[in-house]
GUDOVEX-217105 format. One line per 10 residues: number of its first residue (from 1); their letters; for each residue x, y, z of N, C-alpha, C. Coordinates in steps of 0.001 Angstrom, whole numbers, plus 500000, padded with zeros to 6 digits. Example, Ala and Ser with C-alpha at 12.3 -4.5 7.8 and 13.67 -1.06 7.14 Angstrom:
// residues 2
1> as> 513190:494310:507800:512300:495500:507800:513200:496700:507800; 512850:497750:507080:513670:498940:507140:512900:500030:507870
// end
This chain:
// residues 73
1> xxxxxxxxxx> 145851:147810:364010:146906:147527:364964:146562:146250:365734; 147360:145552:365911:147400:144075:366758:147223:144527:367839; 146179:143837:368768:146323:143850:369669:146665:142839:370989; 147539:143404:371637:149036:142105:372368:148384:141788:373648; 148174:140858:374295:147680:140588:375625:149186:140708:376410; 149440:140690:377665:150789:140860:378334:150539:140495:379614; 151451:139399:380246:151021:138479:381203:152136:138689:382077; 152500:139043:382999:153354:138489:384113:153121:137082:384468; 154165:136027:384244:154757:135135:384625:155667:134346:385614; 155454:133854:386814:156702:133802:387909:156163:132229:387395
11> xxxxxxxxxx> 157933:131454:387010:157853:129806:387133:159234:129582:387737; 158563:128423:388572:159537:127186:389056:160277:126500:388447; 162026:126645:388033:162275:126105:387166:163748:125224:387857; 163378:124810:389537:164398:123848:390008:163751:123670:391360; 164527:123185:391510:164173:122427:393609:164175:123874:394239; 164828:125141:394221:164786:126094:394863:164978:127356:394061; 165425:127550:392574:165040:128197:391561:163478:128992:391017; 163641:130028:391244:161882:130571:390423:162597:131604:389303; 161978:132444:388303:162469:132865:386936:160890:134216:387162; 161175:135125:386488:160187:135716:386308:159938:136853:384843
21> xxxxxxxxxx> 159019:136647:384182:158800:137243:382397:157519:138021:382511; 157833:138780:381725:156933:139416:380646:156598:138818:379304; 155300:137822:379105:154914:137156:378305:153873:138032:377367; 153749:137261:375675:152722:137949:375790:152293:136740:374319; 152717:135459:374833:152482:133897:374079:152661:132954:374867; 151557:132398:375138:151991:131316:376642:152607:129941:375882; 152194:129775:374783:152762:128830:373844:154602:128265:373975; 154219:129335:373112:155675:130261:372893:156636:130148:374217; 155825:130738:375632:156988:130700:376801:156802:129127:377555; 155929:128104:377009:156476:126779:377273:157507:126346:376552
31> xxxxxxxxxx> 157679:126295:375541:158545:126271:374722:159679:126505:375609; 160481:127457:375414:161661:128518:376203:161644:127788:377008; 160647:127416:378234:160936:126937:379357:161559:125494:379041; 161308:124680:377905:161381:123644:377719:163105:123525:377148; 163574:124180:376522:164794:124547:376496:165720:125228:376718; 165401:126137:378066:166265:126837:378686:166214:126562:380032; 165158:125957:380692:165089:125184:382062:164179:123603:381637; 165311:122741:381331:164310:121580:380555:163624:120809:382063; 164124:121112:383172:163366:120873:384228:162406:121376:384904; 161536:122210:384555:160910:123053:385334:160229:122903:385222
41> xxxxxxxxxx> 158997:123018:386762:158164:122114:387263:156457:123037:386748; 156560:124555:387299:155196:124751:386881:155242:126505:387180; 154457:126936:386417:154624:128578:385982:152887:128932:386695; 152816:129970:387250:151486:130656:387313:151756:132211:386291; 150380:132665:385919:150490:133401:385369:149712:134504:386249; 149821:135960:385594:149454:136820:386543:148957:138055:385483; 147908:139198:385196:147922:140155:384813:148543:141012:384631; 149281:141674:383628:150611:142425:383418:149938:144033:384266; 150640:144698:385271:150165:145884:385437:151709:146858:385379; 152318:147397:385239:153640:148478:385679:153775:147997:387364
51> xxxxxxxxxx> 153139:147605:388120:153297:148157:389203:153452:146604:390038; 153023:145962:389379:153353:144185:390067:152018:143919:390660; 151296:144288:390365:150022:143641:391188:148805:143109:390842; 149100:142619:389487:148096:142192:388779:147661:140989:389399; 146010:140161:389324:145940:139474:389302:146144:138139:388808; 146087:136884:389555:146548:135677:388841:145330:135075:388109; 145270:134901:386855:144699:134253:385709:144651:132640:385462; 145889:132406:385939:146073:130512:385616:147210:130202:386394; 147295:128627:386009:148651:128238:386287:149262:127236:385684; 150126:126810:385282:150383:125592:383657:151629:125032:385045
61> xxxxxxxxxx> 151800:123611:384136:152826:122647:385153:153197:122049:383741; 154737:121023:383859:154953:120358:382689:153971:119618:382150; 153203:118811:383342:152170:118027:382627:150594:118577:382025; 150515:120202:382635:149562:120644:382273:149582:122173:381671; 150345:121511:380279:150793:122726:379415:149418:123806:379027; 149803:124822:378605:148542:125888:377493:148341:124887:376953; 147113:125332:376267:146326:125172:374998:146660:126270:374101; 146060:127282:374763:146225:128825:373723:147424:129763:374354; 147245:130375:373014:148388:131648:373425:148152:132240:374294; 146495:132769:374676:146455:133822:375365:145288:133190:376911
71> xxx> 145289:133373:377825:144215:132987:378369:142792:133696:378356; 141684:133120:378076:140138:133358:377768:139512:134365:378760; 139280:135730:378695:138588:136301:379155:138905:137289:379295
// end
């Protein structure tokens, strides 16, 4: 069985706009962001829990896209 990493996501995707996902390809959700908010400025990522309180892991901006799908650790 694969096993899926799962990220809560809140990004900035206007002057007063934020968006919020269930990721589980950071690749993949630059992408999306890139053609469904082609403006949007910068995403933090967060530990997926049921309950909203995961910790934050990273944070990507247009100019400082992923590397990997998943973040290291």
């Amino acid at each position: 069985m694969k096993t899926e990493k799962k990220y809560k996501v809140i990004a900035k995707v206007s002057s007063t706009g934020f968006v919020k996902y269930n990721v589980n390809d950071l690749l993949k959700f630059a992408v999306f962001l890139d053609r469904k908010f082609p403006s949007w400025r910068w995403f933090n990522v967060y530990r997926y829990t049921k309950d909203g309180s995961g910790e934050q892991l990273g944070n990507y901006s247009c100019k400082n896209r992923p590397s990997n799908r998943f973040i290291c650790g």
